[in-house]
C-alpha positions in Angstrom: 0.0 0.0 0.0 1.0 3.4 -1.0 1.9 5.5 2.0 1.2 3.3 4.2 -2.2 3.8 5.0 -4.6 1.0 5.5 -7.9 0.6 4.7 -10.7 -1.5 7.0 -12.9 -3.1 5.4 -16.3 -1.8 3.6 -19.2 -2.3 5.5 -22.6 -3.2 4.2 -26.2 -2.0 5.1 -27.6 -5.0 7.4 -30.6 -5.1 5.3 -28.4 -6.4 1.8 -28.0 -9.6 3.7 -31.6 -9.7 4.5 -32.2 -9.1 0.8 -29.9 -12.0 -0.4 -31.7 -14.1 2.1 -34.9 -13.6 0.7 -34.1 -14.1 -2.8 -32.4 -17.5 -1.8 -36.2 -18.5 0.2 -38.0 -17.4 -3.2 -35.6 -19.5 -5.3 -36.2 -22.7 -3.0 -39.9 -21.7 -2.7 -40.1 -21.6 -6.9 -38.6 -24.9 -7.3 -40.7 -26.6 -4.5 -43.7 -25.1 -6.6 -42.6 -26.6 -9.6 -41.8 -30.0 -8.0 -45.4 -30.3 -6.5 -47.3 -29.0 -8.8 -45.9 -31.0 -11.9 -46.1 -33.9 -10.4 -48.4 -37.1 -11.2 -51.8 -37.4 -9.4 -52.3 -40.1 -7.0 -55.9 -40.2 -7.5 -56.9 -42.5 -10.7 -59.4 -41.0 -12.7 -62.7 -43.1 -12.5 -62.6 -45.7 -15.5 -66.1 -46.5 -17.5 -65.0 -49.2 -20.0 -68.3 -49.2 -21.7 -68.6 -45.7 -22.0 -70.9 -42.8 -20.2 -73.1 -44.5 -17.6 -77.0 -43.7 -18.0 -79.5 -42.2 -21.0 -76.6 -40.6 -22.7 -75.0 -43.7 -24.1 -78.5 -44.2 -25.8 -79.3 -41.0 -26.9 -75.6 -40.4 -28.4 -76.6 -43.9 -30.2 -80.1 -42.6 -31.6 -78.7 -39.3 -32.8 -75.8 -41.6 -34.9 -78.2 -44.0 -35.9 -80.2 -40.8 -37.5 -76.6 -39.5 -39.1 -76.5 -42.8 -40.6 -79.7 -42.9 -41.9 -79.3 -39.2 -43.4 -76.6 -40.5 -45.4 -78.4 -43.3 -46.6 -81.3 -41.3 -47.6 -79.0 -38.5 -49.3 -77.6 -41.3 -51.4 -80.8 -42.2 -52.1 -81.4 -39.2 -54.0 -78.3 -38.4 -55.2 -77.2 -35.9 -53.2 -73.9 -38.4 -52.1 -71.8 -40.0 -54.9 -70.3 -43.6 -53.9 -67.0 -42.4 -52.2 -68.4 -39.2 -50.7 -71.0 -41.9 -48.9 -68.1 -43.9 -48.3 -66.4 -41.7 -46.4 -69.2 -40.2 -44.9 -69.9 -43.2 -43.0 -66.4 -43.7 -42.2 -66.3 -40.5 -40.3 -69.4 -41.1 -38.5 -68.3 -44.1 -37.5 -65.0 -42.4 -36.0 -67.3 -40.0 -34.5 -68.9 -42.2 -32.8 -66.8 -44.2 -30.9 -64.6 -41.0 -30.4 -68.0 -39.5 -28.2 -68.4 -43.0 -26.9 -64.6 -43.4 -26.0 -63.0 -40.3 -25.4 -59.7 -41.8 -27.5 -59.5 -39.7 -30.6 -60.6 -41.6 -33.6 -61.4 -38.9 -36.0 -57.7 -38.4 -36.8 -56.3 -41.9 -36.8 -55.5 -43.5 -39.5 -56.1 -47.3 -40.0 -52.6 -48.2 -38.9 -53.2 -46.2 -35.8 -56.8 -48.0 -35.4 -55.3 -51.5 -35.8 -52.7 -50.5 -33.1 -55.7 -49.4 -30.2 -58.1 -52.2 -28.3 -60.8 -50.7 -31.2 -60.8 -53.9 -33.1 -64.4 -53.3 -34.2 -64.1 -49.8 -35.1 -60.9 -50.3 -37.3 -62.5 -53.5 -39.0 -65.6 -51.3 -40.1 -63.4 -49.0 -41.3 -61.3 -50.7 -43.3 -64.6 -52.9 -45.1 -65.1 -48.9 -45.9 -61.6 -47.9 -47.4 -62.3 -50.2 -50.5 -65.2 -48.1 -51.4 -63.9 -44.9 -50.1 -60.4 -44.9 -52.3 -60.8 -48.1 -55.0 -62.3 -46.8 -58.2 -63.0 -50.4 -59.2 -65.1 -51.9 -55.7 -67.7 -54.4 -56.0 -69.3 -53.6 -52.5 -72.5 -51.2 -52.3 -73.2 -48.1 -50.1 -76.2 -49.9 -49.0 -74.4 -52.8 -47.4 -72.0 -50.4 -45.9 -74.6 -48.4 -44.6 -76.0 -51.9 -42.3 -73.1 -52.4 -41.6 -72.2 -49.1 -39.9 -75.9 -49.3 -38.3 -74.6 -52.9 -37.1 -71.5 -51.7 -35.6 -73.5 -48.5 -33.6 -75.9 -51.0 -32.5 -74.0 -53.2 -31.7 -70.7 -51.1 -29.8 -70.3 -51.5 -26.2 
């Protein structure tokens, strides 16, 4: 040192350390927040394998059962070609089990259908990709139709 002074230490306001401190508790306080409230609940959510419980089941049937029959009649008069029926039907069948389910069917494809427990549903479905994409199918809308009806009757 120059001159030989010496210098004591710098002293800090008291309230810096209290300020340090509290930062520190809002850091541990942030990450104990995060931690709890990320983590998975303990409490299963209730499980209906066969769907809603009561009059909904049937009245989500009766509505689909009416969609169904729309088409048919709309083919009827020629309001629907072939395909357009085709796929018509496959999407209300989708629809369907997607209401009944709650597992999102509208957006699968029939790999991803194969690949869930929806055997039914991805059977239907792919009776209806011949008529829905094959220029040359033998099958008629109004056997597709039943069958949809079948599988709406029949689901669950």
């Amino acid at each position: 040192m120059p001159g030989g002074e010496f210098f004591p230490p710098v002293q800090y306001q008291p309230w810096w350390g209290l300020l340090g401190f509290l930062l520190l508790v809002l850091v541990v306080a942030w990450w104990v927040f995060v931690f709890v409230s990320t983590r998975k609940s303990r409490v299963r959510p209730p499980d209906y394998p066969s769907g809603p419980p009561g009059p909904a089941v049937e009245t989500i049937r009766r509505r689909y059962l009416g969609l169904i029959d729309e088409t048919r009649a709309a083919y009827a008069k020629g309001e629907l070609a072939d395909r357009d029926a085709y796929h018509q039907l496959s999407m209300l069948l989708r629809s369907y089990v997607e209401e009944r389910e709650g597992t999102r069917t509208v957006t699968m494809t029939l790999k991803d259908l194969r690949s869930t427990k929806l055997t039914p549903l991805s059977d239907a479905v792919a009776r209806l990709y011949p008529g829905a994409f094959s220029p040359d199918y033998a099958g008629t809308v109004a056997q597709a139709v039943d069958e949809a009806r079948g599988l709406v009757t029949s689901w669950r």
